[in-house]
N, C-alpha and C positions, 0 to 999 in steps of 0.2 A: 384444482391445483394441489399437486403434493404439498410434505412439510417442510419437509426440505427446501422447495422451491422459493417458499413461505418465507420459512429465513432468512436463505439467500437474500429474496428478495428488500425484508427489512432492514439486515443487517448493512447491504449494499448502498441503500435509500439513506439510513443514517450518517454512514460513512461519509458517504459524500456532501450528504447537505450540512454537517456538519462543517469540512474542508472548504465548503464554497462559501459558506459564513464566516468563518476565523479568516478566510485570504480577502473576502472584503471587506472587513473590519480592520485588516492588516493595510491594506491601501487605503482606507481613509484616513486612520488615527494614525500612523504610523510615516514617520519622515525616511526617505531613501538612505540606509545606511548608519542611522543613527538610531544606538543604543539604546533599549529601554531596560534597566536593572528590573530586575522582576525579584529575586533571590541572589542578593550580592556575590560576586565570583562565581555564580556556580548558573544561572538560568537569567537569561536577556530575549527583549521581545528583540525584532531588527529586521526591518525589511530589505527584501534582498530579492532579486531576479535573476531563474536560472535557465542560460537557454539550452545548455545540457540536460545529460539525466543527472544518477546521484552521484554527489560529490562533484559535481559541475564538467564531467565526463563527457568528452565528445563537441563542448561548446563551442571549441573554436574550425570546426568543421562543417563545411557549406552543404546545405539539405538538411541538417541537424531536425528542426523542426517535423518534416514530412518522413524524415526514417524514423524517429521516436514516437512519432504518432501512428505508423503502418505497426510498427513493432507492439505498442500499446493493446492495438483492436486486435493484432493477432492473439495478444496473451489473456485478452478477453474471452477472444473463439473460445480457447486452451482452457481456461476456468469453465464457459457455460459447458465443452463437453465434459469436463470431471464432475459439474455438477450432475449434469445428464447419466455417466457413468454411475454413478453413487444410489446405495439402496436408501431409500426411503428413512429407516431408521439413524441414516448417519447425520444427524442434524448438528453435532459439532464441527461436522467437515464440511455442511455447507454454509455455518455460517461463520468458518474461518475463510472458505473463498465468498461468502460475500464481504467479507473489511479488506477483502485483496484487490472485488472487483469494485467496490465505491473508491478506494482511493485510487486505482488504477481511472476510472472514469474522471476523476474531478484534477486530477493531470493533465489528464487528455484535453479536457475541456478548455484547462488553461490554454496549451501549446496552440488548442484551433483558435480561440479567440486572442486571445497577448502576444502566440508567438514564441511565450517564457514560461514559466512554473512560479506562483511566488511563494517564496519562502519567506518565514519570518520568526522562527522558533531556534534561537541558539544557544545547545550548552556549555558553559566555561568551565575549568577547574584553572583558575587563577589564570596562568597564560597560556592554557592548551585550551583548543577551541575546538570542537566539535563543528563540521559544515552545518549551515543554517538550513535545515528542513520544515517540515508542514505539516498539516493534521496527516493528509492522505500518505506521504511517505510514512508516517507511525501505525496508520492502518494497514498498512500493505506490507509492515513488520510484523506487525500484531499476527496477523491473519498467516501469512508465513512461518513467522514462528511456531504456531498452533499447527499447522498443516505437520512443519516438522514434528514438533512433538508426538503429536498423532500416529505419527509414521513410524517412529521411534517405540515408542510404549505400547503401537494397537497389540490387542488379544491375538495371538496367530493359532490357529486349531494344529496340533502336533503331524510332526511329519508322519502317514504309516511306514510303521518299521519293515525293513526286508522279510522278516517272516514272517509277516501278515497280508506281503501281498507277493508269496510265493519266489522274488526275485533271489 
């Protein structure tokens, strides 16, 4: 197995087991809809269920569940071929798409078994509220973010100039 694969593989495995522990920990301890001050005004625990994607997009629309899920496995394919694609040294790029595909997976997982997504991470700044998300949405920022970045800042080897290749 490459090293890449490697990562992938860990950082994927983390990702998610981490997101399926916080959102079970979030339905047991956690009351539907009520509050928990964690960091006054600014960070509350608060269970919540989304049967949209982010920012509760799409919820009130019939199939919701079976399109957000076809869409999910498709953007999986899309991650294993960029890992596939990827040389062996880029281990930062695959273990930005594995925190893309563990939280992508522990979504999915929700939507097949609940139906919903649970969320339960919300932040305040007094009375602006930020939508309630989840470990696996923060991974799949995380991991995105990084992809961008990546994309943004990689080394690019210089264009050759017209008169080095005779044009």
């Amino acid at each position: 197995m490459s090293r890449r694969t490697k990562i992938f593989l860990v950082l994927a495995a983390v990702s998610f087991v981490a997101d399926q522990a916080a959102k079970v920990a979030a339905r047991h301890w956690l009351d539907l809809g009520r509050a928990v001050p964690v960091i006054e005004d600014f960070f509350d625990w608060r269970l919540s269920f989304n049967t949209g994607s982010a920012f509760g997009l799409f919820s009130s629309i019939g199939g919701t569940r079976v399109w957000l899920t076809v869409v999910g496995l498709i953007a999986l394919g899309a991650i294993v071929w960029m890992l596939r694609q990827s040389r062996d040294d880029q281990t930062r790029h695959a273990g930005a798409l594995g925190l893309v595909a563990g939280g992508a997976v522990g979504n999915i997982l929700d939507r097949v078994l609940f139906g919903k997504v649970t969320d339960f991470v919300v932040w305040r700044y007094y009375q602006h509220e930020w939508p309630t998300f989840n470990v696996a949405d923060s991974m799949i920022c995380v991991g995105a973010f990084l992809l961008l970045a990546q994309g943004l800042f990689a080394r690019r080897s210089p264009r050759p100039s017209a008169a080095k290749t005779g044009a």
